[in-house]
C-alpha positions, 0 to 999 in steps of 0.5 A, spaced: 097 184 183 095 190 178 087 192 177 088 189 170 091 183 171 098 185 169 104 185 174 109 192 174 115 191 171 120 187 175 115 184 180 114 177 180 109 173 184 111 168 189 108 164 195 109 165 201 112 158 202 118 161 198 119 168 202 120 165 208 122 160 212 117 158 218 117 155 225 111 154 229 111 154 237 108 151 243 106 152 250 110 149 256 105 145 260 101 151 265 102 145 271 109 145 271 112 152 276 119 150 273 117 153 266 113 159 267 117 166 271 123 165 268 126 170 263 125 169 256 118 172 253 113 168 251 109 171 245 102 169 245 095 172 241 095 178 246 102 180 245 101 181 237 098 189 237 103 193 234 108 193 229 114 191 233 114 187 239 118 190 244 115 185 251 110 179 253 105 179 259 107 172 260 115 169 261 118 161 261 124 159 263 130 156 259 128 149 262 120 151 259 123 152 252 127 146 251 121 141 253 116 144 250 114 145 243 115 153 243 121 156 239 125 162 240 124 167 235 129 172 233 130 180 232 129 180 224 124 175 224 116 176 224 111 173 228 105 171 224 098 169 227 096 163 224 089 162 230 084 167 233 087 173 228 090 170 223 094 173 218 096 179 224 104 180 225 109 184 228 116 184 228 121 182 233 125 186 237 127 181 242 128 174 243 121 171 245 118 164 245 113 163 241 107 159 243 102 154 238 096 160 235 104 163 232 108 162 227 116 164 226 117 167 219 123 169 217 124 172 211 129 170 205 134 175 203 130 178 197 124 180 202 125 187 207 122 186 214 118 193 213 115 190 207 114 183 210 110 187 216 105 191 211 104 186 206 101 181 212 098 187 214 095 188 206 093 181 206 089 179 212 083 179 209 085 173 205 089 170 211 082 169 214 078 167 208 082 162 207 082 160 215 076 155 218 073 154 224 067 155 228 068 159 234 075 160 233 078 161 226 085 159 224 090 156 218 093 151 217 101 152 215 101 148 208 095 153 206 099 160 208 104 157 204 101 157 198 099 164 198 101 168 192 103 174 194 106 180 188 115 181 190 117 187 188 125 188 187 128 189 193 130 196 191 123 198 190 120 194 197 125 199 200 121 205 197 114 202 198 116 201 205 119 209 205 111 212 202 108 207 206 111 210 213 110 217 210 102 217 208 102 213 215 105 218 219 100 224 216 094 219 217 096 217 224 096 225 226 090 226 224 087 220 228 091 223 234 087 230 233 080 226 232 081 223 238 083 228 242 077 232 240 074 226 243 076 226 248 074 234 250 067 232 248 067 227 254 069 233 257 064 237 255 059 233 256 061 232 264 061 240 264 054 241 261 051 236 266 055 239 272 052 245 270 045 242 269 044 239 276 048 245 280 042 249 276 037 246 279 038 245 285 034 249 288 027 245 286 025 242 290 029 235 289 029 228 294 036 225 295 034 218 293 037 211 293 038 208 287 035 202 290 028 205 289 028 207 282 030 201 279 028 193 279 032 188 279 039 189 277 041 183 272 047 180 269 048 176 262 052 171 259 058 169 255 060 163 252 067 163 249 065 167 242 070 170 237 068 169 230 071 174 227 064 177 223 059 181 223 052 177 225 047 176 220 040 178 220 037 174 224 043 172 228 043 171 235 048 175 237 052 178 245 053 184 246 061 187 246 061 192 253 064 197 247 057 197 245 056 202 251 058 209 251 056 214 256 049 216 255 049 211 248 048 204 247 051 201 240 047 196 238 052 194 232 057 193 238 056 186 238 058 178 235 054 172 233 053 166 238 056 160 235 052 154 233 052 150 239 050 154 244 042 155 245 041 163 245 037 165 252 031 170 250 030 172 258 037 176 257 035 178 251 037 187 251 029 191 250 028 198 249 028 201 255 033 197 258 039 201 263 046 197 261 052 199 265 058 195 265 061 191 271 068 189 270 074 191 265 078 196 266 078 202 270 076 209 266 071 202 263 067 199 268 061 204 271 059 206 264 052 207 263 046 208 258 039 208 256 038 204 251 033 207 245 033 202 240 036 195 238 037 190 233 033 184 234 036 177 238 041 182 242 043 178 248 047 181 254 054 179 256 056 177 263 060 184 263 054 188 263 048 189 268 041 190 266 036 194 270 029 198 268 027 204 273 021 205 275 017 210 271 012 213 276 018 216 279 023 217 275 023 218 267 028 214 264 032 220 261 033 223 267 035 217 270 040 217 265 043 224 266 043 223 273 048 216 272 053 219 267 053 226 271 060 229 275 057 227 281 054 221 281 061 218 276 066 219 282 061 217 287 061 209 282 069 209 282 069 209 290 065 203 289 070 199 285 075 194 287 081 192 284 087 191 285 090 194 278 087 198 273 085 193 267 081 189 272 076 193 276 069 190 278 063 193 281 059 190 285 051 190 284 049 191 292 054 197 292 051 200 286 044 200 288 047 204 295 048 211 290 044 216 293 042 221 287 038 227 286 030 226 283 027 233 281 020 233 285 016 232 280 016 228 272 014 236 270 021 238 273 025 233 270 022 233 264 024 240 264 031 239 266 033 234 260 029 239 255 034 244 257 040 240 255 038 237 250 040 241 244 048 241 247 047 234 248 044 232 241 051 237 238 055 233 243 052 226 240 052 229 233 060 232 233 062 224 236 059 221 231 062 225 226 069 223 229 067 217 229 065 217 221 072 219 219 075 215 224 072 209 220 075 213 214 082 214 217 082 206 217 078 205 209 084 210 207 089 205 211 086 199 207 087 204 200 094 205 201 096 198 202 092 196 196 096 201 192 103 200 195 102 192 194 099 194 186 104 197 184 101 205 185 104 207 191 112 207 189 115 208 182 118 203 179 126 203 176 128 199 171 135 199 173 132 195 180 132 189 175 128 183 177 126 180 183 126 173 181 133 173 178 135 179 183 134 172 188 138 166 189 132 162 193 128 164 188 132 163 182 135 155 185 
């Protein structure tokens, strides 16, 4: 709708339950080889990422699609999140199955499969206020029908989509250019260590095993947690592993402990505290980090170690230099085990096996971080200024949906005519 309440000439507004005719989905029983491994896709939460769905991890057979309350979805039709993410979707390019967390919607002929697409992505946040749940959050179909939505004729939801996917284009360049600029940064960052330590390699430097700069290496926990929000103040709550950066920690990187689980305050993140991941994919796992600060009832998750280092021996920021420089990386990915690259694990006892190189003296090392420090912090500085624009890039996103789906985005032409007459469905 317009800001001011009005609608633009032609527009009307319609629920959802009248665009679109929707068909829910099922999943086959998982104890039954017949009716998995066959060749018709089966869509489930982690299948619906992008626009299009082109593939599906998982596969049933026809015998699978028959006995079960899956239902097949067709190209031209979307794939709606009803649970877990609601209101995400994607469209069909391949016949695929649909299991019970989605929804079949197929628009009417008044509605274009392109504006279908944005719109649904224009309105999540109003899918998940209207969603419920604890732990997981989901809406009911008879509550995703009633949802008003603004329909513009169908001529102007051709122009909409069309400066829609233009704007999008030139934004997603520019978020292309931020992310390589970051991924150069990593780059540098390897550069400036690798040069730090080749520098000082003449001091007088003891090649240590982890295992006697550090205590106990520890792991968190992770009860099923997958409330879409942030926590609140004073929330318990469990770090996510994106909450580690090399050589920073992200303490808002985590979500809120559901109500039924008691918090564990002995895995409770402190100041001080080295975090490094344990398992994910590749480029993922071995990350490491000091932590500096953290917000208050932070708890690690069971994909994290936790270990402090010994402070007579070691300075914790020079530690930290040591774990994340070239060196002492490469020697980490030797360790990890896996069969692919989406699901590599490090192993404690291994990690504790790395030889590293300890200056002689806390003064030496001391020196050695003071020397890098400067290019570390512009490092740190220019990261965090990619990452604002990043979160810029996604406002600028959300602003040109809302535009497009008021009114403002694409003119309007008298000769389109109604989208409420121009519509049999709409007009019975």
């Amino acid at each position: 709708m317009m800001e001011n309440g009005t609608l633009p000439s032609g527009w009307s507004i319609q629920r959802l339950g009248d665009l679109f005719d929707f068909k829910g989905g099922g999943t086959p029983d998982k104890k039954n080889p017949a009716y998995w491994s066959g060749d018709i896709p089966w869509a489930s939460v982690k299948d619906i990422k992008n626009q299009y769905l082109n593939s599906t991890i998982d596969r049933i057979t026809e015998k699978g699609l028959k006995e079960s309350a899956a239902n097949l979805a067709k190209p031209g039709d979307l794939v709606l999140l009803t649970r877990i993410e609601p209101g995400k979707a994607a469209i069909v390019k391949i016949p695929v199955a649909v299991n019970q967390d989605c929804k079949i919607a197929k628009p009417k002929e008044c509605v274009d499969l392109a504006w279908a697409y944005y719109m649904f992505l224009a309105n999540e946040r109003e899918f998940i206020k209207r969603s419920s749940g604890t732990t997981v959050l989901g809406i009911r179909i008879n509550d995703v029908k009633e949802i008003p939505v603004a329909l513009p004729p169908l001529e102007e939801q051709n122009r909409i989509v069309a400066k829609i996917e233009t704007l999008f284009s030139e934004l997603d360049k520019g978020i292309e250019s931020l992310k390589t600029a970051r991924e150069q940064l990593k780059v540098y960052r390897q550069a400036v260590l690798d040069s730090a330590f080749n520098k000082f390699k003449s001091w007088d430097a003891k090649q240590v095993a982890l295992s006697d700069l550090i205590g106990k290496i520890s792991q968190g926990w992770s009860p099923k947690c997958e409330l879409n929000r942030t926590p609140n103040e004073g929330e318990w709550a469990i770090i996510k592993t994106t909450a580690l950066q090399p050589m920073k920690y992200m303490s808002e990187e985590c979500k809120p402990l559901p109500e039924q689980f008691e918090p564990r305050p002995d895995i409770e993140i402190n100041v001080g505290d080295f975090l490094m991941t344990r398992k994910g994919p590749r480029n993922r796992t071995g990350v490491v980090c000091l932590v500096r600060e953290t917000r208050e009832r932070s708890m690690l998750c069971d994909t994290v170690y936790r270990f402090r280092c010994n402070e007579e021996i070691v300075r914790p920021e020079y530690l930290e230099l040591v774990l994340n420089s070239p060196s002492v990386v490469a020697e980490l990915d030797k360790r990890k085990s896996g069969i692919s690259d989406s699901g590599i694990s490090l192993n404690h006892g291994k990690v504790k096996t790395i030889v590293v190189p300890i200056a002689g003296s806390p003064d030496q090392q001391r020196l050695l971080v003071e020397s890098i420090r400067e290019k570390l912090e512009y490092i740190t500085r220019v990261e965090n200024e990619i990452e604002n624009n990043l979160a810029k890039s996604e406002a600028l996103r959300q602003s040109i949906l809302k535009r497009a789906f008021s009114g403002h985005l694409a003119p309007q032409n008298p000769s389109d005519g109604s989208a409420h007459t121009a519509c049999p469905v709409l007009r019975r």
